[in-house]
C-alpha positions as MATLAB code, in Angstrom:
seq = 'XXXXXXXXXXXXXXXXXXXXXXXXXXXXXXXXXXXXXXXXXXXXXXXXXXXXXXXXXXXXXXXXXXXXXXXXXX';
ca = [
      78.977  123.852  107.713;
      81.916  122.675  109.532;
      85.762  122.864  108.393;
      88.665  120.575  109.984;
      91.925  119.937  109.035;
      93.304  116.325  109.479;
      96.414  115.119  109.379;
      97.529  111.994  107.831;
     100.505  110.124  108.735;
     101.816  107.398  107.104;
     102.433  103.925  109.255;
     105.787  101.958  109.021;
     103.327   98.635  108.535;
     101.015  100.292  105.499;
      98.315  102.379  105.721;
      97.770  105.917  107.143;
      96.219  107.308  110.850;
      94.016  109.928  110.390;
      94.118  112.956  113.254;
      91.480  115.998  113.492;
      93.777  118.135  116.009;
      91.127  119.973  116.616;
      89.166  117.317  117.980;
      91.255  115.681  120.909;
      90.603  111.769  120.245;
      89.562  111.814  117.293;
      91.799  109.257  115.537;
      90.963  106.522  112.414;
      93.126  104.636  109.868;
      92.673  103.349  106.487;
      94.767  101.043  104.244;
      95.231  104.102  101.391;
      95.126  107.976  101.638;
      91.018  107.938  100.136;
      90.142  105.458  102.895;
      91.408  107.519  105.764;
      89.651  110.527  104.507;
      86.550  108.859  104.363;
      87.018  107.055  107.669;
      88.018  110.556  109.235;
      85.186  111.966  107.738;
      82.847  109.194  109.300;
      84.990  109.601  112.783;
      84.067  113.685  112.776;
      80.589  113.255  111.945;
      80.037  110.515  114.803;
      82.433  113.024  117.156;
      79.965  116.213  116.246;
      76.923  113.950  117.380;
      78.016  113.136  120.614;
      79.189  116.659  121.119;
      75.451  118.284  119.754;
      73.881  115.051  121.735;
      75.767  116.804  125.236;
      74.582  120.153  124.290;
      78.867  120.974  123.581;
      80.236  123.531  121.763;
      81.511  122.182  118.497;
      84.759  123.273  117.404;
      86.157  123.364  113.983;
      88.877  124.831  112.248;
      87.301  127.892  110.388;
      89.389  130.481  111.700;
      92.399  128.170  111.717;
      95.842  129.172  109.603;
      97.699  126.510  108.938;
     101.625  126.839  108.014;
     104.301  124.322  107.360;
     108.180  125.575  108.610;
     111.073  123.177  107.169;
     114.085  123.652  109.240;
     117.239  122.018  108.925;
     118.872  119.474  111.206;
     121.484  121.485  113.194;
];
């Protein structure tokens, strides 16, 4: 079992891009929050393939800590 953290960011036009920072490229969208998870799960699936399919390591974000700092404008 794999673990990644993505990051969702919302787009000025609708819809949200979907990043797995731990996987350099791998980038998706969807029109609502649910369909960029799926589509970012279907992106990291296809991206661990092609990695196993080279004989790559495959990352993933199990021994990741994630924090969030909010800092105020100076």
């Amino acid at each position: 079992m794999y673990t990644y953290k993505i990051h969702l960011h919302k787009e000025a036009e609708g819809g949200f891009t979907a990043t797995v920072p731990v996987l350099p490229g791998c980038i998706t969208y969807g029109e609502d929050v649910e369909q960029a998870i799926a589509m970012a799960k279907e992106a990291i699936e296809l991206y661990i393939e092609e990695l196993k399919e080279r004989g790559e390591v495959v990352p993933d974000d199990s021994n990741t800590l994630e924090y969030s700092l909010n800092l105020e404008a100076v």
